[in-house]
LODRENDO-393078 format. One record per residue (C-alpha): x, y, z. Coordinates in steps of 0.2 Angstrom, whole numbers, plus 5000, padded with zeros to 4 digits. Last residue first. Example, Ala and Ser with C-alpha at 12.3 -4.5 7.8 and 13.67 -1.06 7.14 Angstrom:
- X_Y_Z
- 5068_4995_5036
- 5062_4978_5039
***
This chain:
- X_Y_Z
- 4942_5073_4957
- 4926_5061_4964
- 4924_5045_4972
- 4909_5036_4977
- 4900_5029_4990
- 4881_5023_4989
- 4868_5019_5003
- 4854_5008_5001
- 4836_5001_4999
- 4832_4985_4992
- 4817_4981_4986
- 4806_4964_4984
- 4802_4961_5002
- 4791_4975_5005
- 4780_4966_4992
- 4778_4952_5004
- 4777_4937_4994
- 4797_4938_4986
- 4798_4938_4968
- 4810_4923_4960
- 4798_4920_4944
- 4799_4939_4939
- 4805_4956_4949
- 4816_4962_4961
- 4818_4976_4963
- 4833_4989_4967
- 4834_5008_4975
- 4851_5016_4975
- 4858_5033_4985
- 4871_5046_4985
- 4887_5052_4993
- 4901_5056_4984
- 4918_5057_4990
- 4934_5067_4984
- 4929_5085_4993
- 4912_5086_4999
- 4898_5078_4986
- 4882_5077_4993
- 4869_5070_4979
- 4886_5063_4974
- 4877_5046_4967
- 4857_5043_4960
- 4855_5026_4959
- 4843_5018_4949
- 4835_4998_4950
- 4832_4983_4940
- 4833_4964_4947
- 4828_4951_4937
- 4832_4929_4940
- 4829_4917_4929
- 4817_4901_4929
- 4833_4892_4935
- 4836_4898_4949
- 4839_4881_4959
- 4837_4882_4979
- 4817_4881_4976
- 4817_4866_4988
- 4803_4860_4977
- 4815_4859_4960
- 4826_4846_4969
- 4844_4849_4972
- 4859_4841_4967
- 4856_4846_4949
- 4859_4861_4951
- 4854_4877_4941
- 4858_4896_4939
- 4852_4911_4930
- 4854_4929_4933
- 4849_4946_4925
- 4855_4962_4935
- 4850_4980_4927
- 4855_4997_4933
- 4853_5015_4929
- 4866_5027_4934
- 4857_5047_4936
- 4872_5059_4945
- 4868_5071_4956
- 4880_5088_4957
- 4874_5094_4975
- 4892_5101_4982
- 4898_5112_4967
- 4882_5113_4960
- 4876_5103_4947
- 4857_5102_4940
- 4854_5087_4930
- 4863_5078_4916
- 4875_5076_4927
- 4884_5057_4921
- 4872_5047_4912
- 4880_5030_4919
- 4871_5015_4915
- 4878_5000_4923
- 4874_4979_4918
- 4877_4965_4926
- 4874_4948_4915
- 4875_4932_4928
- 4877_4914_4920
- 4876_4900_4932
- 4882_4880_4934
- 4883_4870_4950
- 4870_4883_4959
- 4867_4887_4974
- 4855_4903_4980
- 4848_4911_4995
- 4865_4908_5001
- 4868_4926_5002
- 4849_4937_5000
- 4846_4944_4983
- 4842_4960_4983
- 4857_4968_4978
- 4863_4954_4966
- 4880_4961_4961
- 4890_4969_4948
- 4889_4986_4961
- 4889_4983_4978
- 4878_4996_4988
- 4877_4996_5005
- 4861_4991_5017
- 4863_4972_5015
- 4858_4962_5001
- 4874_4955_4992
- 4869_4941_4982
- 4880_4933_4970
- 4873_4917_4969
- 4881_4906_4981
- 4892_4897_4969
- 4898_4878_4971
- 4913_4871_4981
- 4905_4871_4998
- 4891_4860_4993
- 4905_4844_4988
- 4910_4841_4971
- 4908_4825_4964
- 4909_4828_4943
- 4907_4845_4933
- 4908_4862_4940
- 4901_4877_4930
- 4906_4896_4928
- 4897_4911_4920
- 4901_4932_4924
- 4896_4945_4912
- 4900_4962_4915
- 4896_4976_4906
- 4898_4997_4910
- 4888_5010_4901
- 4897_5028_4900
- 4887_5046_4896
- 4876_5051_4885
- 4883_5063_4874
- 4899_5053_4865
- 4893_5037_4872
- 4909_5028_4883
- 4908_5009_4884
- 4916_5002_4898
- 4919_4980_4899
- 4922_4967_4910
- 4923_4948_4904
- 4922_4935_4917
- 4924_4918_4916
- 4922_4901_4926
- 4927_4881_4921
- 4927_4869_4938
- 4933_4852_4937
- 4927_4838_4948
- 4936_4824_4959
- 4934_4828_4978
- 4932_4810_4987
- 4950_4811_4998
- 4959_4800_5003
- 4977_4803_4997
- 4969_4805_4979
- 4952_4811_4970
- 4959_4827_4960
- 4950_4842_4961
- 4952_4853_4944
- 4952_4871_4942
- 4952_4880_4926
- 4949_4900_4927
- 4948_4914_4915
- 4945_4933_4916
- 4945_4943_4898
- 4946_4962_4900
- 4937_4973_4886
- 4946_4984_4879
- 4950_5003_4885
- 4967_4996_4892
- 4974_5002_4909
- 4988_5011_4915
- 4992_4997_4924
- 5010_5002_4938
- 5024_4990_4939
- 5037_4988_4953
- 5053_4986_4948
- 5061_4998_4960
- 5063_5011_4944
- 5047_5012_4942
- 5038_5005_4926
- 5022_5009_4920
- 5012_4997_4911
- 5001_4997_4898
- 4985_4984_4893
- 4983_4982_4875
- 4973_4967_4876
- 4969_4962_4894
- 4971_4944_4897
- 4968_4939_4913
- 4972_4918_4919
- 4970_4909_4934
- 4977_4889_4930
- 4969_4876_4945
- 4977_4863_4954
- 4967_4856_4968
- 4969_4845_4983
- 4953_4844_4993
- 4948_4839_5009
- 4929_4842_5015
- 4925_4840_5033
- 4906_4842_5043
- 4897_4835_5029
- 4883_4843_5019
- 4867_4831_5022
- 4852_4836_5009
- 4838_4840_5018
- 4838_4859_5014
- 4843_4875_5024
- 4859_4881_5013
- 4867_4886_5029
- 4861_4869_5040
- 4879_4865_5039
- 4887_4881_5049
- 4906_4879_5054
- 4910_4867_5037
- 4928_4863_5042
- 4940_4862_5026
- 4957_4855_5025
- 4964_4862_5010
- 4978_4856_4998
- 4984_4867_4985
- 4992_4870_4968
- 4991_4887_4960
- 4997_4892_4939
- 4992_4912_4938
- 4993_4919_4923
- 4994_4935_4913
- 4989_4937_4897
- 4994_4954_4887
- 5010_4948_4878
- 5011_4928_4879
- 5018_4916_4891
- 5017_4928_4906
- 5021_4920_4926
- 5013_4917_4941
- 5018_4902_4948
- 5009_4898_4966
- 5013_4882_4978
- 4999_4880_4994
- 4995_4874_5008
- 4979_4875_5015
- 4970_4875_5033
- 4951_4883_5031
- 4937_4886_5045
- 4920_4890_5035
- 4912_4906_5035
- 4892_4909_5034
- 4892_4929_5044
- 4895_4938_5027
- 4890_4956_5028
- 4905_4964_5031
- 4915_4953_5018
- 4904_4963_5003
- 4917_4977_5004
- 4931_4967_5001
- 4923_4960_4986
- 4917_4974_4979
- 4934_4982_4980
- 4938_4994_4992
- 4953_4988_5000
- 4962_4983_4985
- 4959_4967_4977
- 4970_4962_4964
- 4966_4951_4949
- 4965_4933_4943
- 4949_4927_4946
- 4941_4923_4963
- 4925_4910_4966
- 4913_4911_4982
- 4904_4896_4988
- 4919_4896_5001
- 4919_4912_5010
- 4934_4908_5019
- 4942_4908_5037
- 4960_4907_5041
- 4971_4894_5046
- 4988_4897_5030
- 5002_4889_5022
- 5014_4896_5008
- 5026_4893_4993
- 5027_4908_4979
- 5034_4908_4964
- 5035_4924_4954
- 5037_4932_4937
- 5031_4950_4934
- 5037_4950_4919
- 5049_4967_4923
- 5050_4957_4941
- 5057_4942_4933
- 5061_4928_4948
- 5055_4938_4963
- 5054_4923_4975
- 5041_4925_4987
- 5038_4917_5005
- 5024_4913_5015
- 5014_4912_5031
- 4998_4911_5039
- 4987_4914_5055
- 4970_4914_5063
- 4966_4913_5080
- 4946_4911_5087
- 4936_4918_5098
- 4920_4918_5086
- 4915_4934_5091
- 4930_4943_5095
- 4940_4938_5080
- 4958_4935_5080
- 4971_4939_5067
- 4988_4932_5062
- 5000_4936_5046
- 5015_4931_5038
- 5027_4935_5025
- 5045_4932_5018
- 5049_4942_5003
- 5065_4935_4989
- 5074_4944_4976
- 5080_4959_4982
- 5083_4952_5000
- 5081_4966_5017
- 5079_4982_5006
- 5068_4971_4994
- 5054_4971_5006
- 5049_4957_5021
- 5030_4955_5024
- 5019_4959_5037
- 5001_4956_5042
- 4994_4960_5059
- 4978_4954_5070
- 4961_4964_5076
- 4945_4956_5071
- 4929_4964_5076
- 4914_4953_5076
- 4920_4935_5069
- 4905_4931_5060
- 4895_4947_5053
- 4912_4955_5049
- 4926_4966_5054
- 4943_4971_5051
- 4956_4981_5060
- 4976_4979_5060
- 4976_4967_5043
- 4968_4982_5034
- 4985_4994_5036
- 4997_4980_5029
- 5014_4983_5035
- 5029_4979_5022
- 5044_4976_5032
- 5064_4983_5028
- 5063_4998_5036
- 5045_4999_5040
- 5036_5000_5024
- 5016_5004_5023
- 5007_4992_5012
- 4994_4993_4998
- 5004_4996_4983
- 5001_5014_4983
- 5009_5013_5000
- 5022_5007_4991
- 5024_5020_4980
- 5023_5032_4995
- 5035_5025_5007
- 5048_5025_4991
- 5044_5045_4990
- 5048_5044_5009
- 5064_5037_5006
- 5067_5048_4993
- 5063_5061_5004
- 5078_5058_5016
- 5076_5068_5031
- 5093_5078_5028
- 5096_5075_5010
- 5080_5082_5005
- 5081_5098_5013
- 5096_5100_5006
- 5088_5096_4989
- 5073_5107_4993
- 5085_5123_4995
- 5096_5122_4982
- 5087_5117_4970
- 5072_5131_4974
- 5086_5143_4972
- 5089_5136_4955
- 5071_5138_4952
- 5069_5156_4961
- 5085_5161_4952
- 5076_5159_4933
- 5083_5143_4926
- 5089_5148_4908
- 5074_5144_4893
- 5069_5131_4882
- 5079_5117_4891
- 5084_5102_4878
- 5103_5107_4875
- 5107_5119_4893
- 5102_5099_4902
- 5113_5091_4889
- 5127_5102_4893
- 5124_5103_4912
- 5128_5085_4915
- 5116_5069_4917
- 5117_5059_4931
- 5097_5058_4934
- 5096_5046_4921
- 5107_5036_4921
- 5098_5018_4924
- 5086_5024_4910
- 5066_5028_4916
- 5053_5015_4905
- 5034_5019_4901
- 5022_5009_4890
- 5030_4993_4895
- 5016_4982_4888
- 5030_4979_4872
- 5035_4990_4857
- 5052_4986_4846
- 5045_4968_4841
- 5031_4979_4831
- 5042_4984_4818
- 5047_5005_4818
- 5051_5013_4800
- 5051_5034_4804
- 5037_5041_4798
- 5037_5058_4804
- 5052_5062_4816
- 5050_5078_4827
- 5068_5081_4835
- 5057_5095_4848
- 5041_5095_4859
- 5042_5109_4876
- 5032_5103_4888
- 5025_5116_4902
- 5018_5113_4918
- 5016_5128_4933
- 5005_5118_4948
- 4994_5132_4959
- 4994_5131_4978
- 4978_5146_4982
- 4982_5164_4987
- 4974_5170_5003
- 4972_5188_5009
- 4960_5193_4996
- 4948_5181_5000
- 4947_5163_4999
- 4939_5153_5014
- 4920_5158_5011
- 4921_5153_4993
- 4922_5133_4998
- 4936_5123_4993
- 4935_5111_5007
- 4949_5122_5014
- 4967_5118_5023
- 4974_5132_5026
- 4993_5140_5024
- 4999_5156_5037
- 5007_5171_5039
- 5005_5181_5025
- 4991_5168_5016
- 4990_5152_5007
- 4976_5143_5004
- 4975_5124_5001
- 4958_5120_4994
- 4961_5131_4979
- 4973_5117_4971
- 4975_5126_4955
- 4984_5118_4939
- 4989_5125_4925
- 4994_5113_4911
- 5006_5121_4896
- 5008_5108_4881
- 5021_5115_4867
- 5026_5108_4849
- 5010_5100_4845
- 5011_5093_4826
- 5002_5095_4810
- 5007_5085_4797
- 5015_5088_4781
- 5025_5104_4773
- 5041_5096_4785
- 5030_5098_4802
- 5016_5113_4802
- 5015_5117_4819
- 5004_5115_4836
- 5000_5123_4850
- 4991_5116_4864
- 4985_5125_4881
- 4977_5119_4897
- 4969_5124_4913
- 4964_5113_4928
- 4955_5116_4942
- 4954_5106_4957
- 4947_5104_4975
- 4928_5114_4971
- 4925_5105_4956
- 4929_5116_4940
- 4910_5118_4927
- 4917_5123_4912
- 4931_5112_4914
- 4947_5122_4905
- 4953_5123_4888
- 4965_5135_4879
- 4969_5127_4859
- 4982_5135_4844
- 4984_5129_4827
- 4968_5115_4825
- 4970_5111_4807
- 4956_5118_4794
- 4968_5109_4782
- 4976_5126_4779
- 4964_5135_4784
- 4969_5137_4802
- 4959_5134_4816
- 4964_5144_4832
- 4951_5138_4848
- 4946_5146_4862
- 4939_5139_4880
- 4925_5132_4889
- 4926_5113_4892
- 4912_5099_4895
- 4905_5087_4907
- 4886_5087_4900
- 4873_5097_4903
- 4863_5108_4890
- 4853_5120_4894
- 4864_5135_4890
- 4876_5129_4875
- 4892_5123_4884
- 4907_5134_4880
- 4919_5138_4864
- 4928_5153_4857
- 4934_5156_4840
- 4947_5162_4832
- 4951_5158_4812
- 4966_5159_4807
- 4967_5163_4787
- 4984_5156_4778
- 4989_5168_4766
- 5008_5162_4769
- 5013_5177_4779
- 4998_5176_4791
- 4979_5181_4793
- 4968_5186_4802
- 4950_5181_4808
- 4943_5186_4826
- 4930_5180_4839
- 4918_5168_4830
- 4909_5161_4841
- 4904_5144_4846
- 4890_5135_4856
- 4893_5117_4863
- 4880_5103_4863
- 4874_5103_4844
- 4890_5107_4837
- 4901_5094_4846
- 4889_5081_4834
- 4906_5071_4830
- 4919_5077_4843
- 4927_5096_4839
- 4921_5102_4855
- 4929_5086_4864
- 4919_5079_4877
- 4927_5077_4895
- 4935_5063_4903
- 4942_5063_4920
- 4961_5059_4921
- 4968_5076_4927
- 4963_5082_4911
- 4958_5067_4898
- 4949_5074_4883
- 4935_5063_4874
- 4931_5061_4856
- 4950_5065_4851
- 4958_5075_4842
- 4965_5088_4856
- 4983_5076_4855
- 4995_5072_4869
- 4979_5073_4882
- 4982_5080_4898
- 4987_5077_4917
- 5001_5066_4913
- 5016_5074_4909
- 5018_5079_4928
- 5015_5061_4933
- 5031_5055_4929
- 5043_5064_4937
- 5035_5055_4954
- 5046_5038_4950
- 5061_5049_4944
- 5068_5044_4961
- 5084_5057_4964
- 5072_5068_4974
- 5076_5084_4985
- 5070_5096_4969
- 5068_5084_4955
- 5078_5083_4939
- 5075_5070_4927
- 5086_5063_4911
- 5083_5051_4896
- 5066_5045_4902
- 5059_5031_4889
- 5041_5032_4882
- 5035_5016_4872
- 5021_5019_4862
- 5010_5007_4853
- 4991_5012_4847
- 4987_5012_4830
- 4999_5017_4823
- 5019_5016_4829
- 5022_5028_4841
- 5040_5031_4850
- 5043_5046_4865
- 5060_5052_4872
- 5058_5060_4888
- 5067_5074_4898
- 5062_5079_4914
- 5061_5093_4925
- 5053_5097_4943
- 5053_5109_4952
- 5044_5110_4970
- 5037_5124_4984
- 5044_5139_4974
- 5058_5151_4979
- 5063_5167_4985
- 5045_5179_4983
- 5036_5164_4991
- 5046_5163_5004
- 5046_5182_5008
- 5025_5180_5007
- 5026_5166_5019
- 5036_5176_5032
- 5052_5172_5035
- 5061_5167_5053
- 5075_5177_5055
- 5072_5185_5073
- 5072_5200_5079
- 5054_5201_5082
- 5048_5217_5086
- 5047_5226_5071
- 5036_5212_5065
- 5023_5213_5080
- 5020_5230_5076
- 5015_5226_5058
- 5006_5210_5063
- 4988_5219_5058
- 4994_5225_5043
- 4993_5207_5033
- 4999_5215_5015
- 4985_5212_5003
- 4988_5196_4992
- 4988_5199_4973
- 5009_5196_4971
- 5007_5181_4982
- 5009_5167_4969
- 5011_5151_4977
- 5021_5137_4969
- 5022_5121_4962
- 5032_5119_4947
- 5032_5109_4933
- 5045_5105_4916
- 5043_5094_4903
- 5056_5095_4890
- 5050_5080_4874
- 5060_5070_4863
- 5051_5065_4847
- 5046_5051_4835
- 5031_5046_4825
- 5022_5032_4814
- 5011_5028_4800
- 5000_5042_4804
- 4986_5043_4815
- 4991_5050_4832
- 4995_5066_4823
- 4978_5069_4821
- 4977_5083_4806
- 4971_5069_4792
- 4959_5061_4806
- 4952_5079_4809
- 4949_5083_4792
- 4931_5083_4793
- 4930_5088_4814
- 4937_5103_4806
- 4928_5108_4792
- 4912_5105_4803
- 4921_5120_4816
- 4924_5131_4801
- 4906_5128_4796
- 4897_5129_4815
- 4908_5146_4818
- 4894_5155_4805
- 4879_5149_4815
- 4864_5148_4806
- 4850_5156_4809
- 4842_5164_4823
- 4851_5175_4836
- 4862_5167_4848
- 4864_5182_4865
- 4878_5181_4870
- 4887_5177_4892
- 4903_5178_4897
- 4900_5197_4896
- 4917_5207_4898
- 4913_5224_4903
- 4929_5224_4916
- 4938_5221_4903
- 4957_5214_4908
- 4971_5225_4904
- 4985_5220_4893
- 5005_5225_4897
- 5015_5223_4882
- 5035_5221_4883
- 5046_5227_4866
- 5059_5219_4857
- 5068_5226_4841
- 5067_5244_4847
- 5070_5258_4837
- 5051_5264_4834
- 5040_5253_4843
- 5030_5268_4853
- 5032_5279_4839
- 5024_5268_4828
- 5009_5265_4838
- 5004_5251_4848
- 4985_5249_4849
- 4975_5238_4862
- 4961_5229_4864
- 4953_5226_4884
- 4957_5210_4887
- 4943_5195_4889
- 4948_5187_4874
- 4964_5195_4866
- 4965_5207_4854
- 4981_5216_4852
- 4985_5228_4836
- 5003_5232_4832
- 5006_5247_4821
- 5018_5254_4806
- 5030_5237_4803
- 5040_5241_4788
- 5034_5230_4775
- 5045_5212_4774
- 5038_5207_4789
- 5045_5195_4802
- 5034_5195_4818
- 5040_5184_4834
- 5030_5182_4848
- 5032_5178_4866
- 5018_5174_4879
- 5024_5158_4887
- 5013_5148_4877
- 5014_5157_4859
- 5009_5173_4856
- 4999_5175_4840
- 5004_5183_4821
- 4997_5194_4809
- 4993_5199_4793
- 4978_5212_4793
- 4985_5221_4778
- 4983_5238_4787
- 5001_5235_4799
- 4999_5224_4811
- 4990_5209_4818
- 4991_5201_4835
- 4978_5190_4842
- 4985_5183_4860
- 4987_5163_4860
- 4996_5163_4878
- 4995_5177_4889
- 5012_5177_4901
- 5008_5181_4920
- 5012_5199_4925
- 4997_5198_4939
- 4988_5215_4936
- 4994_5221_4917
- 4994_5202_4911
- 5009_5201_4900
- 5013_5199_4880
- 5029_5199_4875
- 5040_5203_4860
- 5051_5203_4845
- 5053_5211_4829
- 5060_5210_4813
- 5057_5222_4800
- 5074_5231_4802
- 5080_5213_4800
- 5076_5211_4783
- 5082_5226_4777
- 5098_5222_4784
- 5099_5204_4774
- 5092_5211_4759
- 5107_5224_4759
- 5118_5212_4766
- 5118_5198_4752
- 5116_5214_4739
- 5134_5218_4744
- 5137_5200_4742
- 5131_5198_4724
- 5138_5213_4719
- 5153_5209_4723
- 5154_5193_4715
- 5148_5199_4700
- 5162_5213_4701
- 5175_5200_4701
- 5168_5189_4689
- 5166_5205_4677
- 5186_5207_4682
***
């Protein structure tokens, strides 16, 4: 009987504690009075013990409290603060808040002296920053909902009055924008992705599933996880893959200003410090504006908002992080929100413009094209025991299945319901996708990225159409190559051209097996007549159509007429080295022969038969995957290795017997304040009988345009050399000047040293450089920047044993093109 009663008792207090508990239970959201958008990271404490809670990234909060909950109090940066009685939560278990933005807010404070009381909390953090870095444990797991929209919000646009009549007159259905708009979005997008880490730096992501409104190609799912960093730890943060310096980076202090917003508390004692971040006045450097939660337990980062401080005129970008407290042990994020605005494509009630971005276009009428993107961070595994054979350079991989999964694992890993305007989204892009095919045009896309536009089942290369230089004039032609939809595994290509000025046809052909696309193993067989730059040397690395070297062709008028054929074998032996094995036999025709203009006789013919092994290795290099095989770098922050051994066998007839040994290491070193220094060092020496046309020219590149890791006062030819070492080096500052949204100069110091012999020359012919060579000079980039391009200038000398004797003749004057986000 006492058993009895013990046991009763036992439950009857079970569901006293238990209702207690959820009388002081209560749920919410926090809105923005004038757009109704969710307000991430708002302070809310309650009651008079100042414990409190925040909103997490879609504005909901949760409070448990085992007092009876007597007020809510909501500060929020920028809001006006706001007081919710008793009265006005009494009975309810969830409640909407609306905040109102201050009108009074003042961006800008007024630092007294002394020391700044933020500066201690923000120190404690950057202390214990390698402890709070998730991405420096042993090892991590976790599976990842990413969702993205792209839409137009019109709830702030004035109603366009001036079409009213002309509305009630027309009978037919066509929409406005603004009843589009209030239906569906532009594009959704939803992936679900299982991410591995193994310290310090392997990672293999694989796609488990992906939805994509007209798309079944989860080739362009991607991307919407990649416009932030994972982690806020870092020196530098990535946002739409420009680099900016972390407020809690070593010495963050002394460029950013910080201020203590608010303190509270929460159920465990734990204080939350918030505090706001910006650029101190005076100082420029790319930087973020935003507000940080550190809480005191490990003075870990709890909460983060971050945005440019100074937006470009195409793009802003807004992000938020929250993170948890995993099993007692390791701060983890467990929500990324990005915001994106594309404000130079306007939307209005009846129509969309295209804008530079400039303040004059947007008005009340106009709404810009803003990307939704939230990642939801869930099955958290800390330490799990990974070996190294489990990672490889595939950095992403998509599963054969994955856009064939059912409703239930979708409703599992979703966060919340799709509203109506994304299934209605769905539904309408995906019909719209069926009937013209957008996964076609996606695949256009990805190969355009590639360098060619498809054609059905050919491969068009846009530059072949149109070219020019200093020796044929203008060259029209055509280059085109067979894709997988004609033979997976094997491409057959050609191309021809003719030049104007030298009237003359050029042409070539080839065929490619795809032996191991996921290696990127290859053999390809070819021939080609075509012209060549032959005291040039090439390393093991696509050129795309702006590359230094293509952009240095306009200037060359010394070519020489070349029939080869060829055998190429690029394949991988070991992880990170790739490598090119090419055998050939060229017939070469020397068009000028007085080019290097000394008495030494060049002849008319050279025939060679080489063999030569092309190797890049590039430590830590990643690779994305598509799922037409075609792989995608994502770079490597280590220095890349170039490597080349060519040797000319003397046989069939012909005198060439030497072997040629070149390197090129590249390399980008990024300075915490002062911006980014770039190296390259480029050496390479024949040994034995090789003919004029198989040393190097030098480098040089004067001319009117700039061409960086160049000689830009060095004339072509000027030079010959059977054995060189060339240093480049680049110092960008980034704007540490004035910066506007269209004048935002950029200060790149540069410095050139060079030095060459050959021993075929005599040192009165002054073809030798041997004495060194020095060049310095400045560029000054996006004095005018408009949209993606910059526009600036660079000024060179040339100075030391090699100085011209008309000072005029020393400097080199010219034009610089960048690109800018």
């Amino acid at each position: 009987m006492n058993y009895l009663r013990l046991i009763l008792s036992f439950i009857f207090l079970y569901f006293l504690t238990t209702n207690l508990y959820s009388q002081n239970k209560f749920a919410g959201r926090v809105l923005d009075a004038k757009t109704n958008e969710a307000l991430a990271f708002v302070n809310i404490t309650y009651n008079s013990n100042n414990y409190g809670t925040t909103t997490d990234l879609d504005g909901y909060f949760t409070i448990n409290s085992a007092d009876k909950i007597e007020f809510l109090k909501l500060s929020y940066l920028g809001y006006t603060t706001k007081l919710i009685t008793k009265d006005e939560i009494q009975n309810k278990k969830y409640i909407e808040i609306s905040l109102e933005q201050d009108a009074f807010y003042l961006s800008e404070v007024t630092i007294l002296p002394g020391i700044n009381p933020a500066h201690r909390i923000i120190d404690l953090a950057i202390e214990n920053s390698n402890k709070n870095n998730p991405e420096k444990i042993r090892s991590f797991s976790y599976v990842s909902y990413n969702k993205m929209i792209f839409t137009v919000d019109m709830s702030n646009i004035q109603a366009d009055t001036t079409k009213t009549n002309e509305t009630k007159t027309d009978t037919t259905d066509k929409k406005t924008l603004r009843e589009f708009f209030d239906e569906q979005h532009i594009f959704i997008t939803e992936s679900v992705t299982e991410r591995r880490f193994r310290y310090p730096d392997q990672n293999k992501e694989t796609v488990l599933a992906h939805k994509m409104s007209g798309l079944k190609n989860p080739a362009f799912t991607l991307l919407t996880t990649q416009f932030q960093s994972f982690s806020f730890y870092k020196n530098f943060i990535s946002l739409l893959d420009k680099k900016y310096l972390s407020p809690i980076s070593r010495g963050s202090t002394s460029k950013y200003f910080f201020q203590i917003e608010d303190t509270m508390y929460n159920e465990n004692a734990d204080t939350i410090f918030i505090i706001s971040y910006r650029p101190s006045k005076g100082k420029n450097f790319e930087g973020l504006q935003g507000v940080l939660h550190i809480n005191s337990n490990g003075y870990a980062l709890q909460n983060v908002s971050a945005k440019p401080y100074e937006p470009t005129g195409s793009f802003n970008i807004n992000i938020q992080q929250k993170y948890e407290l995993i099993d007692s042990i390791q701060w983890f994020p467990v929500q990324l929100n990005t915001d994106l605005v594309f404000s130079f494509f306007q939307v209005g009630e009846n129509e969309a413009v295209i804008s530079s971005g400039n303040s004059d276009t947007k008005s009340s009428s106009y709404a810009p094209l803003v990307g939704i993107g939230k990642s939801y961070i869930s099955d958290i595994s800390l330490n799990p025991d990974y070996k190294r054979r489990e990672f490889n350079q595939l950095n992403v991989e998509v599963e054969k299945n994955a856009h064939k999964k059912d409703k239930d694992f979708w409703d599992y890993y979703r966060y919340e319901k799709l509203s109506d305007k994304d299934i209605k989204t769905y539904q309408v892009i995906d019909s719209i996708g069926r009937e013209i095919n957008l996964d076609k045009t996606m695949e256009l896309m990805e190969v355009i990225a590639t360098g060619y536009i498809p054609i059905k089942f050919v491969n068009l290369n846009p530059a072949s159409i149109l070219w020019y230089n200093k020796y044929e004039g203008y060259r029209l032609g055509l280059a085109l190559a067979t894709n997988h939809k004609l033979v997976k595994f094997l491409s057959f290509g050609g191309h021809f051209g003719y030049g104007f000025r030298d009237k003359a046809w050029k042409y070539g052909a080839y065929i490619d097996w795809f032996i191991h696309k996921p290696s990127n193993t290859s053999l390809r067989l070819g021939f080609k007549q075509d012209l060549e730059f032959s005291d040039d040397h090439f390393y093991n690395k696509d050129l795309s159509l702006l590359s230094q070297n293509t952009l240095r062709d306009f200037f060359l008028e010394d070519l020489d007429s070349v029939r080869s054929y060829y055998a190429s074998f690029n394949f991988s032996p070991i992880r990170y080295l790739s490598t090119n094995l090419k055998a050939s036999y060229s017939e070469k025709t020397i068009i000028n022969q007085d080019r290097y203009d000394f008495a030494n006789v060049i002849p008319k013919h050279v025939n060679t038969y080489e063999l030569g092994l092309y190797f890049k290795y590039a430590f830590k290099e990643k690779f994305l995957q598509t799922p037409r095989g075609n792989r995608l770098s994502m770079g490597t922050k280590f220095p890349i290795l170039y490597f080349n051994v060519i040797k000319a066998f003397p046989i069939y007839g012909t005198n060439s017997d030497y072997l040629k040994t070149e390197a090129m290491i590249n390399y980008k070193l990024q300075w915490l304040h002062i911006g980014a220094t770039h190296f390259t060092t480029d050496i390479g020496m024949v040994h034995g009988n090789a003919e004029y046309s198989e040393l190097y020219y030098g480098s040089g590149s004067y001319s009117w345009l700039n061409i960086d890791n160049s000689f830009n006062t060095m004339r072509v030819n000027e030079f010959v050399s059977d054995r060189f070492a060339n240093l480049f080096i680049r110092h960008d500052f980034g704007n540490l000047l004035v910066k506007t949204k269209h004048f935002a100069p950029q200060i790149v110091l540069v410095n050139a040293i060079g030095w060459g012999d050959n021993s075929r020359v005599s040192s009165t012919q002054n073809k030798s450089m041997n004495k060194g060579y020095f060049e310095s000079g400045i560029q000054i980039n996006n004095i005018l920047k408009l949209s993606f391009q910059g526009y600036g200038i660079g000024i060179y000398y040339r100075y030391g044993p090699y100085s011209l004797p008309k000072p005029i003749d020393n400097w080199a004057f010219k034009f610089n093109l960048t690109f800018v986000l």
